[in-house]
C-alpha positions in Angstrom: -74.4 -124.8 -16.6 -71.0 -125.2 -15.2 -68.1 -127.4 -17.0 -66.7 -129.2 -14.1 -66.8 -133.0 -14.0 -69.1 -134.3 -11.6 -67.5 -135.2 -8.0 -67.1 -139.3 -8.6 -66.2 -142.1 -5.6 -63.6 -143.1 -7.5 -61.4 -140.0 -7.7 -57.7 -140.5 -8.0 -56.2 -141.2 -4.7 -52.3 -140.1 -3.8 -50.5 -143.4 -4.9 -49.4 -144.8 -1.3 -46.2 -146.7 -2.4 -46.5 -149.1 0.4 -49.5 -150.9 -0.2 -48.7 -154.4 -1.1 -44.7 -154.6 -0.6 -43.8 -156.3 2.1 -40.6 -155.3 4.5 -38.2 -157.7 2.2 -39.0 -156.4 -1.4 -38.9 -152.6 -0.4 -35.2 -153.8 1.6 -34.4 -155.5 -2.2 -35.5 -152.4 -3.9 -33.4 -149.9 -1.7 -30.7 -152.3 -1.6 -30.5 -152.9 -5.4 -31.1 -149.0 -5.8 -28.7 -147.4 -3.1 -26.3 -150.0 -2.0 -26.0 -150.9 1.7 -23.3 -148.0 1.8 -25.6 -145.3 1.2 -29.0 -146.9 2.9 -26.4 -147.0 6.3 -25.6 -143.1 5.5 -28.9 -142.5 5.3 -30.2 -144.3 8.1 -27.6 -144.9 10.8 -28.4 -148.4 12.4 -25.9 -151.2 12.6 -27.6 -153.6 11.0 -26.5 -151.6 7.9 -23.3 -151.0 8.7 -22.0 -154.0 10.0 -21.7 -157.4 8.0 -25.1 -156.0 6.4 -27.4 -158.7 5.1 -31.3 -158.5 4.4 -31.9 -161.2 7.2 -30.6 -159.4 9.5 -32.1 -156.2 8.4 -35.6 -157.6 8.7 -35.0 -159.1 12.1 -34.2 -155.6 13.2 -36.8 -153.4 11.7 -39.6 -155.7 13.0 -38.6 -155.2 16.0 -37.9 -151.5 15.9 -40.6 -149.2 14.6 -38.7 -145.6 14.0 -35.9 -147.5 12.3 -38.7 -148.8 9.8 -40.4 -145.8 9.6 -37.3 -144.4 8.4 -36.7 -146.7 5.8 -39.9 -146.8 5.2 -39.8 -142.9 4.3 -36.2 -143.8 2.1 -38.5 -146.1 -0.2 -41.2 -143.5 -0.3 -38.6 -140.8 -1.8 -36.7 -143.3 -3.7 -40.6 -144.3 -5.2 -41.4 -140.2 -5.4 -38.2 -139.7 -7.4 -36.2 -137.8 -4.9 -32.8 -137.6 -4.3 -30.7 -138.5 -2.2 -30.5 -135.5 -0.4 -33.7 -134.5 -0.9 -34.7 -138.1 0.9 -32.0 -137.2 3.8 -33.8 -134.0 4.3 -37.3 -136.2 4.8 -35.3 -138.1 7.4 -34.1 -134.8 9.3 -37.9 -133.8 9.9 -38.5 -137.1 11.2 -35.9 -137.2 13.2 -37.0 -133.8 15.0 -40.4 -135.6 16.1 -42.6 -134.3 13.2 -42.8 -137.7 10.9 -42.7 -140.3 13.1 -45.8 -143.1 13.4 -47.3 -143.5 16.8 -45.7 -146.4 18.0 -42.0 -144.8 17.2 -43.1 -141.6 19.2 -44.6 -144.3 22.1 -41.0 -145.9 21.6 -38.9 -142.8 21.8 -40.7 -141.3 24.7 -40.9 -144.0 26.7 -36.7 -144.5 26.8 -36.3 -140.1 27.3 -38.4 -140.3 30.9 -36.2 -140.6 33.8 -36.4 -143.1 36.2 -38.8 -142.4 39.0 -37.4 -140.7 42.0 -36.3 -143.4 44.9 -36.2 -146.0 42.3 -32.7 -147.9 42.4 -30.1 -147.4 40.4 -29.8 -150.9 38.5 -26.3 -149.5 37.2 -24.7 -148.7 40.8 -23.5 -151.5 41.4 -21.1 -151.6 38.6 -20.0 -148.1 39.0 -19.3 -148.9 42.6 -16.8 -152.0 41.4 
């Protein structure tokens, strides 16, 4: 007879700190936590840095999935424990291509492809002037 516990369903699971928080607590948690000075170090979008406000922060990161994914992955860190510059790191790796979700990849590839040879040049004009 072995000693091990029988394998059961119910096994514990990695905790997935995002299930049940919507976008506007974990933005309350990182803000209360961090600050809006350090959550705009840490991920560089405007709606941080300028005249930040949580309205305006959810508006954005609706609409734009890598800059939720990152802040998504800041809450993560913040929830694992990490540091600061432990979560920055997280962010760098993401930022090279390996941590982002589908739809940010989609989203990122889609604005690197050049335009299609022959197509016009909607910014001529204006260079022209």
């Amino acid at each position: 007879m072995t000693d091990t516990p029988p394998a059961t369903p119910f096994a514990p699971r990695k905790t997935d700190h995002l299930q049940g928080v919507t976008l506007e607590n974990l933005l309350n948690q990182l803000v209360d936590q961090y600050g809006w000075a350090t959550l705009s170090d840490l991920v560089r979008i405007n709606c941080f840095r300028s005249n930040p406000s949580i309205r305006s922060s959810l508006t954005f990161l609706r609409r734009t999935p890598w800059a939720r994914a990152q802040v998504e992955a800041v809450f993560i860190g913040f929830k694992d424990g990490l540091e600061v510059e432990a979560i920055r790191g997280r962010l760098k790796t993401m930022a090279a291509g390996d941590g982002l979700s589908k739809a940010a990849q989609k989203q990122k590839s889609a604005a690197a492809k050049p335009r299609k040879p022959g197509a016009p040049d909607p910014w001529k004009k204006a260079r022209s002037e």
